[in-house]
N, C-alpha and C positions, 0 to 999 in steps of 0.2 A: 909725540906727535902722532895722531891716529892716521891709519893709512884705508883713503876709498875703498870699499869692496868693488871690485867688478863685477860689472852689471850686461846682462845678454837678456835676450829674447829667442825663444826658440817656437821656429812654426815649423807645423809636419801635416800630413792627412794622409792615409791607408784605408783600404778598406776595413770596415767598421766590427768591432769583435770585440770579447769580451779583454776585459783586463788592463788596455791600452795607458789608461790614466795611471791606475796605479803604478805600472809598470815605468811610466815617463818618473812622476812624483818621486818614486824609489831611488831610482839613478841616481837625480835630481841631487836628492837628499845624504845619497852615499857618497857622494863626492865634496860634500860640504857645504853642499850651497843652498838656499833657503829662496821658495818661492813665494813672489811677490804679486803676485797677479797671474790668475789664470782661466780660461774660457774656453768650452770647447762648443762642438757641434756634430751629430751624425745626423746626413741627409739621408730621408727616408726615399728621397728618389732614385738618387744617382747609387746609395749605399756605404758611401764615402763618409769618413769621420774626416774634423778635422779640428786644429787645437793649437794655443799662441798661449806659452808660460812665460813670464818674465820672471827672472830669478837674477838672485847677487850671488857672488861667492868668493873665495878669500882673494886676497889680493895675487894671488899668482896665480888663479884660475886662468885658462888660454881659452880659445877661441879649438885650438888644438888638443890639448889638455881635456877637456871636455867632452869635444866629438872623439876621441879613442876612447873613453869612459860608456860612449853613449851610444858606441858603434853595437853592442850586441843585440840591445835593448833594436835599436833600428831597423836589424836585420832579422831579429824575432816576427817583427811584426810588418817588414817589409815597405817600413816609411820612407815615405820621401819628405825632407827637412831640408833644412838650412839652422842654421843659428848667427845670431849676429851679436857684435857685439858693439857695447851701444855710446863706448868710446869714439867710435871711427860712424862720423856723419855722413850720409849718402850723398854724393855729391850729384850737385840740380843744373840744370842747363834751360834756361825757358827760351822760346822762342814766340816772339810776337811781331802784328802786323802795325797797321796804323792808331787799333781801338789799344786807349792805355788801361783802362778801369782794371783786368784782372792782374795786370801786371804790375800798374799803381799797387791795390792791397798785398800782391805778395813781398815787394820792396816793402811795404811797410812791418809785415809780420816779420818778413826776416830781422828787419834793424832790431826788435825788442825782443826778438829769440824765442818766438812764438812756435814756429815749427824747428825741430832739431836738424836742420838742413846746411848742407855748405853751398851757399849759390855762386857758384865758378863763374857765369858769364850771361851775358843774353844776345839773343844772333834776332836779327830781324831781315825782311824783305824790304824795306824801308828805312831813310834818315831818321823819323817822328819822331823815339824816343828817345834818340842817341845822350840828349841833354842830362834829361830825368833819370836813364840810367848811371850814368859817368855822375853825377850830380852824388849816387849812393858809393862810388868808389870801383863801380867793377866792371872790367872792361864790355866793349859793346861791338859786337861783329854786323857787317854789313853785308849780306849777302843776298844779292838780288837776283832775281831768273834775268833780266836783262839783256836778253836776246839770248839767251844760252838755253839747252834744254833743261827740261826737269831732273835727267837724270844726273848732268853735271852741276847744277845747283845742290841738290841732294847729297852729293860723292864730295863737297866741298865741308855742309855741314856733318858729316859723316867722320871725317877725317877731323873736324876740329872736336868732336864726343868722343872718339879714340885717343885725341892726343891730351884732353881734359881728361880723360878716366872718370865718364859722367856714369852714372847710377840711374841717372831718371829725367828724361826728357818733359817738360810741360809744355804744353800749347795754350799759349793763355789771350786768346784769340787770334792764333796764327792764321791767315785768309788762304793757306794753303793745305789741296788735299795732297796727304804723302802718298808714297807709290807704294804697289803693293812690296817691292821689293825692298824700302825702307822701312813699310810698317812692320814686315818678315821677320827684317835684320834685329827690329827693336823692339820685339815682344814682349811684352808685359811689365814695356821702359816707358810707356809714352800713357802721360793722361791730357785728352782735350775736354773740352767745356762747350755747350753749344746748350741756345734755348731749347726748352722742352716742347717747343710746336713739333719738331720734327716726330714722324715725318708729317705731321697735318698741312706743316707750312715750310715745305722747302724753299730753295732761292731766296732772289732779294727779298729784301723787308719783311722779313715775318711776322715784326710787331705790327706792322700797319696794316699785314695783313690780316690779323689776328684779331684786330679793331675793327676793324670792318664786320668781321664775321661776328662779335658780339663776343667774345670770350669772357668767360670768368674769372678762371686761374690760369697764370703765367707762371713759369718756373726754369729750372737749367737741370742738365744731367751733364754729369760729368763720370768718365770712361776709359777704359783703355783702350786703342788705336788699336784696329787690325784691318786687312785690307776690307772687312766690308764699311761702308760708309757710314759713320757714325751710329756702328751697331755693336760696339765691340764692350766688354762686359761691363755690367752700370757700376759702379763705387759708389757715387751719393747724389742726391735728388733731391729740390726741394720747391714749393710752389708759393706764390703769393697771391689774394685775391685782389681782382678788380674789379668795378662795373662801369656800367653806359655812360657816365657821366668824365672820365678817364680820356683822355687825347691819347692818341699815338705817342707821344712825344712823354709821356707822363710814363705808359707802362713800358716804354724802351729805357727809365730813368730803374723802377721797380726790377725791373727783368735784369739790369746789369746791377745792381745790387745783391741778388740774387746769385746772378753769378760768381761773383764775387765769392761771397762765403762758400756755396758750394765747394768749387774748383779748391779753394785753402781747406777745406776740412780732407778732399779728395788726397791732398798733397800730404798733408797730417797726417792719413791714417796709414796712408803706401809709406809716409818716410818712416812712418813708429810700427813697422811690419806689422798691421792689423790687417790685412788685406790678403785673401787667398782665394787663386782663381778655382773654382767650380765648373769647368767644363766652360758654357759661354755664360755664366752666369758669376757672383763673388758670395765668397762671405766675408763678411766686414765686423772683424771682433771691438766694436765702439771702446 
C-alpha cells in the first residue's frame, strides 16, 4: 500500500542578493523532498525578493523536521518564512450582511472543494441568510450591533474567531466598517470585496450612480482590511464593460457577478499561500 508524500509550501522574502534560490532548492533537496512548483520575484523598488516553493517529501517529513533542516539556510540570508503544511486546511470564518451573492458562490465552491478551505461558520448582522446557510450544514451566528456599541459587537465576534481557531476572516459583503482596533487585531486575516468605483463613487448606490455618469467599465477589488478605508493591499481585480444602453439595474446584476469571482480567486490564492504582503502593496504568485 503506497504511503502519500507530504506536501508543504513554503513562502519567505529578504532582501534581494545573490544565491537565495539556489541556496532554498539545495536544502529543499538535502532533505529528500522534491520541488513541485516554484516562483519567485525581486522588487526593483522596495529591493525585497520574494519566493513561494511547493515541494513533497517522504512521508515523515514535519512541519518541524524541515524548519530545523531550513533553519541555517534562513538565518544566512535573514528570511522571514513560514512554511505550511498543506494537510491542515486554513480554517475560514465569513461574515455577511443582508446582500447573499458573494456568500451564495462561496457556499457553492466550498461544497465541490474548489478552494482547500475548512469553513467553520458564518456570523451575520442580520436573520437574511440564516436559512441558506444552515440549509449547507454549518452553524450560523447572529450577531447584531442592536443597541449595543461597535466595540461590544466586535469583542463578541472576536471571541467566537478565538474560540473557532479561524485562520481568515472574509467579508463577503459585510455592511459593516471594522474598527481600527479590530482591523489591528486581524491583520492580514481579513479579505473584503467592494465595487471598483471607489473612491469615484462612495456612499449609497454607486451603480446608479455610475449610470448616471456614463461609465464604461464596472469591476471589484478585493483586499485586505486595515484601518484605512477600503485601502488596504489589492489581492485581485477585475473589470466588465458596459455601455449607454445598460440600466442601473443591469450593471448592479454584471458588477456582483463580478464580484463574485474576484472575492473566490482572492480567497484561493491567500488559502493556497500565493499571497505576500509588499509593504501596502501584494505579490500574488497566480
Amino acid at each position: 500500500m503506497s504511503v502519500e508524500p507530504a506536501r508543504f509550501v513554503l513562502t519567505l522574502s529578504c532582501g534581494d542578493r545573490r544565491g537565495i534560490v539556489a541556496a532554498v532548492a539545495n536544502c529543499i533537496a538535502s532533505q529528500g523532498c522534491n520541488i513541485v512548483e516554484s516562483a519567485q520575484y525581486g522588487d526593483p523598488d522596495s529591493g525585497r525578493f520574494f519566493m513561494r516553493v511547493s515541494f513533497s517529501g517522504l512521508p515523515d517529513t514535519s512541519v518541524e523536521s524541515f524548519a530545523r533542516g531550513f533553519e541555517p539556510v534562513a538565518t544566512a540570508y535573514d528570511l522571514d518564512w513560514k512554511l505550511h503544511d498543506l494537510k491542515v486546511k486554513p480554517r475560514v470564518l465569513i461574515l455577511v450582511s443582508k446582500m447573499g451573492h458573494c456568500l451564495n458562490d462561496l457556499l457553492y465552491r466550498n461544497s465541490i472543494g474548489q478552494i482547500p478551505m475548512d469553513l467553520v461558520s458564518v456570523v451575520s448582522n442580520h436573520e437574511t441568510m440564516r436559512r441558506r446557510v444552515e440549509g449547507e450544514g454549518l452553524p450560523y451566528h447572529y450577531i447584531p450591533m442592536d443597541g449595543r456599541t461597535k466595540a461590544e459587537q466586535e469583542g463578541e465576534i472576536l471571541a467566537l474567531i478565538d474560540e473557532q481557531k479561524i485562520d481568515l476572516v472574509v467579508l463577503a459583503r459585510y455592511m459593516q466598517v471594522l474598527s481600527d482596533d479590530m482591523s489591528a487585531r486581524l491583520a492580514g486575516r481579513v479579505i473584503n470585496i467592494h465595487h471598483s468605483f471607489l473612491p469615484s463613487f462612495k456612499g449609497a448606490k454607486p451603480y446608479h450612480r455610475a449610470h448616471e455618469r456614463g461609465v464604461k467599465l464596472i469591476g471589484a477589488t478585493a483586499h485586505y482590511v486595515t484601518a484605512e478605508l477600503d485601502e488596504g493591499p489589492i489581492i485581485e481585480q477585475d473589470v466588465g464593460r458596459v455601455d449607454h444602453a445598460m440600466s442601473a439595474e443591469t450593471m448592479i446584476a454584471i458588477g456582483r457577478d463580478i464580484e463574485n469571482t474576484v472575492l473566490a480567486r482572492a480567497v484561493k490564492f491567500h488559502i493556497e499561500h500565493r499571497v505576500l504582503l509588499n509593504d501596502t502593496r501584494t505579490v500574488v504568485f497566480r
